[in-house]
N, C-alpha and C positions, 0 to 999 in steps of 0.2 A: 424371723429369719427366712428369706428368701433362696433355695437353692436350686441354680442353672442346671440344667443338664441337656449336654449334645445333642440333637435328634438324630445323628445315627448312632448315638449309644442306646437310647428308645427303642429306633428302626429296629436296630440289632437284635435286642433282645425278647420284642416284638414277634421278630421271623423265628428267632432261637425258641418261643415257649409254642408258639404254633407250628412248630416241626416235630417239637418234642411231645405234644399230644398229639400229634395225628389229624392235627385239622387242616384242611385243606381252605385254602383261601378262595374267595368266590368267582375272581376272575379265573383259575383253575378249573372249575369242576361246572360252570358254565358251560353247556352244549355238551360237556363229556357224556358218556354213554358209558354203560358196565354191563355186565350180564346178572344173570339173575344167583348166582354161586358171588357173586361179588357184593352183589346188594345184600342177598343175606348172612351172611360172613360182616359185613360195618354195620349196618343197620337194626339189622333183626337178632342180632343176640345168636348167631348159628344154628340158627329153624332150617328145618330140610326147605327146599324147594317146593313139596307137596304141601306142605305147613304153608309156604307164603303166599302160595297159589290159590288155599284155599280160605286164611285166616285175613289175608289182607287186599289181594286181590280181586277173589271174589267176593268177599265182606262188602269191598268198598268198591264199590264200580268205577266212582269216579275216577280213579286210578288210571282207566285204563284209556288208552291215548285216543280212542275212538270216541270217548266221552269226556274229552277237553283233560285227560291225564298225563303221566308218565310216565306209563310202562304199553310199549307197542307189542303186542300176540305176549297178553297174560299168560295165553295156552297157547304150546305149541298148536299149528293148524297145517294146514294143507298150503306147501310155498311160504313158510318161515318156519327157519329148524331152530329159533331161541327170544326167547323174552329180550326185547330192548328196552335198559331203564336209561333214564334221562338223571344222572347222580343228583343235580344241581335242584331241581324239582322235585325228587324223590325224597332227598334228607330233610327238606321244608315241607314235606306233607308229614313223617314220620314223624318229627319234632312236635308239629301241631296236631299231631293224631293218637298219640304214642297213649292216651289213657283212655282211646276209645278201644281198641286192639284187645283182645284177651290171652296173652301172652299166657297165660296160663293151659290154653286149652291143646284136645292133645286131637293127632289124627288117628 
């Protein structure tokens, strides 16, 4: 038995279970930008700031936008007052990285 169904009954419910978990579609979060209270609040499980600076940023260098990443002034410096992350690149590194990270570890 073969059953039809609408494609915007699909569409629909498609956009409805991806609102209802909180995922962002990728033409969304393409080029967006977050800060670093942002990034670690969806990504990082609510690690301080000094936790993400140190366990993943510095951990991981490639991260950082100078070294082909995406996050620009991992550390605040001299003439940039905040971390710029790149969402869209950031959630694709954390997905593919997430069992290198020692989430466990404390500062």
């Amino acid at each position: 038995m073969e059953l039809l169904i609408d494609d915007k009954a699909i569409n629909s419910a498609v956009l409805e279970a991806v609102d209802s978990l909180g995922l962002i579609p990728k033409e969304d979060a393409i080029g967006r930008t977050i800060d670093i209270n942002e990034f670690r609040r969806k990504y990082c499980g609510g690690k301080s700031a000094p936790w993400v600076r140190l366990y993943i940023f510095d951990k991981f260098p490639e991260t950082d936008f100078a070294n082909g990443g995406w996050v620009i002034a991992p550390h605040a410096t001299s003439g940039v007052k905040k971390s710029i992350i790149f969402e869209y690149e950031a959630s694709r590194w954390i997905e593919a990285h997430k069992r290198e990270i020692d989430w466990s570890a404390k500062i």
